[in-house]
C-alpha positions in Angstrom: -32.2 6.2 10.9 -35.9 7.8 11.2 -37.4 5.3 9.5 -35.9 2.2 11.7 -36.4 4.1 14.7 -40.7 4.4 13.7 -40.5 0.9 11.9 -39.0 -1.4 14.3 -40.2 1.1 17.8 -36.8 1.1 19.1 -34.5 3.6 20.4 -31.5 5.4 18.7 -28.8 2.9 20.4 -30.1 -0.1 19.1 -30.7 1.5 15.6 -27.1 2.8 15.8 -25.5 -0.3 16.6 -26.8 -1.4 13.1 -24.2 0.8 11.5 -21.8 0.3 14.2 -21.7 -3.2 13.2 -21.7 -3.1 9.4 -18.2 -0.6 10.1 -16.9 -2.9 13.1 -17.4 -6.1 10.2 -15.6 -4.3 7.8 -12.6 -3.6 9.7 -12.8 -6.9 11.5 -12.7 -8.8 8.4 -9.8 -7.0 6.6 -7.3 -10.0 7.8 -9.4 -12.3 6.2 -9.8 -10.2 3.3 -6.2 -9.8 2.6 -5.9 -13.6 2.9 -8.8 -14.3 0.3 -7.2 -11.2 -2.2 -3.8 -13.5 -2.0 -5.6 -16.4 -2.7 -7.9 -15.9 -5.4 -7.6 -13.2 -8.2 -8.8 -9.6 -6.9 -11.5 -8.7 -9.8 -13.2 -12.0 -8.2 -13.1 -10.4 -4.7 -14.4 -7.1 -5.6 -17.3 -8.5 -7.1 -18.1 -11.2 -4.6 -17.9 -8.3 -2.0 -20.4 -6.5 -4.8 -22.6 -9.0 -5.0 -22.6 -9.5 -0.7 -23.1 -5.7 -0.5 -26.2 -5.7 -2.8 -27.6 -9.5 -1.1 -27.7 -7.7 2.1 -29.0 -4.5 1.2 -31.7 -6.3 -0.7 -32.6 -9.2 2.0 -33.4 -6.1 4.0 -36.4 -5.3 2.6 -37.5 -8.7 4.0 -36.4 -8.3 7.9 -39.2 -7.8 10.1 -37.3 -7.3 13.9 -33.8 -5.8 14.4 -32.1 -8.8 14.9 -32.3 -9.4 11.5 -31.1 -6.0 10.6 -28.6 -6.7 12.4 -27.6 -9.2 9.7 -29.1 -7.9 6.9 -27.8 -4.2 7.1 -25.0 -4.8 9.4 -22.5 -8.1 9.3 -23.5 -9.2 5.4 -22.7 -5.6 4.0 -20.2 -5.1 6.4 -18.3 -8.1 5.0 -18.8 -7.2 1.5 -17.7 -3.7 2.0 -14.5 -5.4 3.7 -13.7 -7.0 0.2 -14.2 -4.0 -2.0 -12.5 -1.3 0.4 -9.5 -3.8 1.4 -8.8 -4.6 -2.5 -8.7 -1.5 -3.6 -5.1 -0.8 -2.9 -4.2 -4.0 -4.3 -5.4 -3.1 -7.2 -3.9 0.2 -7.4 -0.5 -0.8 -6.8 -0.8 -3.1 -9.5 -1.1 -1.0 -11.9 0.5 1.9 -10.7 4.3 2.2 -9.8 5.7 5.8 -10.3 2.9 7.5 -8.5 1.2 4.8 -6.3 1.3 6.8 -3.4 -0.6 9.7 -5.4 -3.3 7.3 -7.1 -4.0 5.5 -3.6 -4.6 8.9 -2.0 -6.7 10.2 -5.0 -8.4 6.4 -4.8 -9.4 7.0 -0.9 -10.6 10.4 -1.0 -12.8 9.7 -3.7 -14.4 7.2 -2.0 -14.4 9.3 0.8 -16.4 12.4 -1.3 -18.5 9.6 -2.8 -20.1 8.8 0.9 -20.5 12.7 1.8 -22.5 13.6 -1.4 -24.7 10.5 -0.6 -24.9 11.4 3.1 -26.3 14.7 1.8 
């Protein structure tokens, strides 16, 4: 957040609603997610939502105000995280039956772990 806030001059609420937005996107897209895992195989879906992830994350570099942070680092990875993070049950229940409950939990808090080590 530092480094937005000196960058851009802005205060901490407006740099905060940049990650407020990529997590609102996320969670407002799941509907639409489910619908596009039904419609089109899920291995397709976690990599479009891959390849979104990485466009934004990249097209960053190139914003020069925070409106376009807004898009870059909030709604376009927001909507990519939506299609990974929404499949991933999906995909475990297809492969597990007997414990599906066990591998969706062990699925979750890995991902979980995963953002605390690289919040560190």
């Amino acid at each position: 957040m530092a480094p937005i806030l000196e960058e851009f001059n802005v205060g901490s609420a407006a740099a905060g609603w940049i990650c407020s937005l990529a997590y609102a996107t996320q969670c407002i897209a799941g509907p639409l997610t489910s619908v596009v895992v039904n419609k089109v195989h899920y291995r397709w879906v976690v990599m479009a939502g891959g390849t979104l992830q990485a466009a934004g994350m990249m097209t960053t570099y190139l914003a020069n105000s925070t409106s376009a942070l807004f898009i870059t680092l909030g709604i376009i990875p927001g909507l990519g995280a939506s299609l990974v993070y929404i499949s991933q049950p999906i995909i475990i229940t297809s492969y597990f039956t007997k414990y599906c409950g066990t591998m969706i939990g062990i699925a979750f808090a890995g991902c979980a772990s995963g953002v605390f080590v690289l919040r560190l």
